[in-house]
N, C-alpha and C positions, 0 to 999 in steps of 0.2 A: 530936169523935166518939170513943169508946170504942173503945179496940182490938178487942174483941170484936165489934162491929159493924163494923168493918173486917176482922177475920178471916170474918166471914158473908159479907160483900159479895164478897170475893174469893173465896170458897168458890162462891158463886153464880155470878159471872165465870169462870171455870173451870168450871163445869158447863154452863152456858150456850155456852161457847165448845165444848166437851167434843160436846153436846148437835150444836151446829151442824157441824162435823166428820164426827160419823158420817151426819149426815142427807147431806150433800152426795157424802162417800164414798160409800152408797146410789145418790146420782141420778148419778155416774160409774159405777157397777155397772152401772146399769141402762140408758144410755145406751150403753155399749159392749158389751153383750147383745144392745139393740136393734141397733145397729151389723154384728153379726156376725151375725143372723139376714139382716137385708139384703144383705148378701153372699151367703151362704150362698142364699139366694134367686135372686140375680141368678146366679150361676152354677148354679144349677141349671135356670135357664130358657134359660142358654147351654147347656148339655149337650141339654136337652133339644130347642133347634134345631139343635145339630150333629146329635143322632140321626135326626129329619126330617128333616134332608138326605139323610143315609144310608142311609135309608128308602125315600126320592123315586128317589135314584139308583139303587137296587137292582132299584127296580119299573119305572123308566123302560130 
């Protein structure tokens, strides 16, 4: 094999790898986005039954 098609091939290998990298950094992005909307959910459905409580006991 020619150097030059060794230097392509590894140019490729490197973009390829390069390529796969930012895709996966993307779906940990997006994954821990998701992650913190769920949260951010979940405690907003707690506040929102603490404040029915407070609600309940105010009227009772």
């Amino acid at each position: 094999m020619s150097p030059f098609k060794c230097k392509v091939l590894a140019s490729l290998s490197e973009t390829f790898l390069m390529n796969q990298y930012i895709f996966f950094m993307a779906v940990i992005k997006n994954l821990n986005h998701e992650k913190s909307l769920q949260a951010l959910s979940k405690y907003g459905r707690m506040e929102a039954v603490e404040l029915e409580k407070e609600i309940d006991y105010e009227i009772s």
